[in-house]
Phi, psi and omega in degrees: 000113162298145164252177156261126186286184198256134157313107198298155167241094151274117175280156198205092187260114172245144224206164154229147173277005145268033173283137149295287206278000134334289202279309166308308153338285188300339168300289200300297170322281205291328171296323194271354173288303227274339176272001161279273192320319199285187266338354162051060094027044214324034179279128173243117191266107143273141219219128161209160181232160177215182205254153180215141154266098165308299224211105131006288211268355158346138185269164155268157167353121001249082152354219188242145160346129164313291160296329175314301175344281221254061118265342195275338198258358177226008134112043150133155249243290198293299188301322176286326179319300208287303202301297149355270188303335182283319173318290197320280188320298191300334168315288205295350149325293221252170194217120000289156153338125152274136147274044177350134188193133200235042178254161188128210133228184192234114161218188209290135325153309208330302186306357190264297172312315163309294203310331190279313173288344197268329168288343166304306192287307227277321210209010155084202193291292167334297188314323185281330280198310201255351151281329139324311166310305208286322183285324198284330184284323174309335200276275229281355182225011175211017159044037167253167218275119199272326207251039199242136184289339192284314162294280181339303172316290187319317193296311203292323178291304197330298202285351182086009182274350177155152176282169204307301178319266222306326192294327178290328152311296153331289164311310158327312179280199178217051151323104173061018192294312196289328147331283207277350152306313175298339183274340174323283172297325176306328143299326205287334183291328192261006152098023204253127163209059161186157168235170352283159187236102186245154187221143197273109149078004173090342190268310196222102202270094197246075222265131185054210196241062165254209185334151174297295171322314180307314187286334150308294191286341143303255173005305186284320169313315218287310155353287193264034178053009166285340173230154151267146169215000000 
């Protein structure tokens, strides 16, 4: 007796770790995967993530004040204030709950990004998948320095991806640095200039961060043949 196979989904997230609506996304994805599997879902799922730069011009470790940053870059005390309290609500919004918190700093990514590809290779998709959850909660919710090897490290153990030593090594060196340069441009070639971006099958384009749902009822189409990816 034949079965049907199951339809590949390749998820493709391309993100930075200081995006809010990253973090916000990537909540928002991986909830609507895990409620396609539980409806079992004729679907087979793949999760990969890829690199973006928000801010170029990011100072590196221990970069700059946060806030100082985005009041001088979005126009005033009262407007980041305002911008602030709207994250904070859409955090607490989403499940699980984000806690948004905007005290610390902010600096240059790159090195976020190696570490994040170096986990893809080291421990595949989960591994990448739970060092990612672990950097966006240090940034956006214990207000530590997303570019400091000393976090990165600590996060990289955290996550079961190599120990603090071997991660620090790593980060020393400039070990896929030429990678995450290509995925760069490789967004920038594909025309992306905001995150989060996610693309279906390579295929199918899903521009911010939205609803959990939306990204469900995508799934169920793809299921029932009503959309191709």
């Amino acid at each position: 007796m034949s079965t049907v196979a199951n339809k590949p989904v390749a998820v493709e997230i391309t993100s930075d770790s200081i995006c809010p609506f990253c973090y916000i996304g990537f909540n928002r994805v991986t909830s609507a995967i895990s409620r396609a599997k539980a409806e079992q879902l004729p679907l087979d799922f793949s999760l990969r993530f890829a690199p973006f730069l928000l801010d170029p011009t990011l100072p590196p470790s221990p970069g700059e004040n946060k806030r100082e940053r985005y009041i001088r870059r979005f126009g005033g005390k009262e407007k980041v204030a305002a911008m602030e309290e709207a994250m904070k609500e859409r955090g607490r919004g989403c499940n699980p709950p984000i806690e948004f918190s905007y005290g610390g700093v902010v600096s240059q990514t790159t090195d976020s990004h190696r570490l994040i590809e170096k986990a893809y290779l080291e421990k595949g998709e989960e591994g990448q998948k739970a060092l990612v959850a672990r950097l966006f909660k240090s940034y956006f919710e214990e207000e530590e320095d997303p570019a400091s090897h000393e976090i990165l490290s600590r996060d990289a153990e955290t996550a079961g991806i190599m120990s603090k030593a071997e991660a620090l090594e790593f980060l020393k060196s400039d070990e896929l640095s030429k990678e995450v340069e290509a995925g760069i441009r490789k967004a920038q070639l594909r025309g992306i200039s905001g995150v989060p971006f996610t693309i279906i099958n390579d295929k199918l384009a899903i521009s911010g961060a939205q609803e959990e749902d939306t990204f469900l009822e995508v799934f169920r189409k793809i299921a029932k043949g009503e959309l191709q990816a």
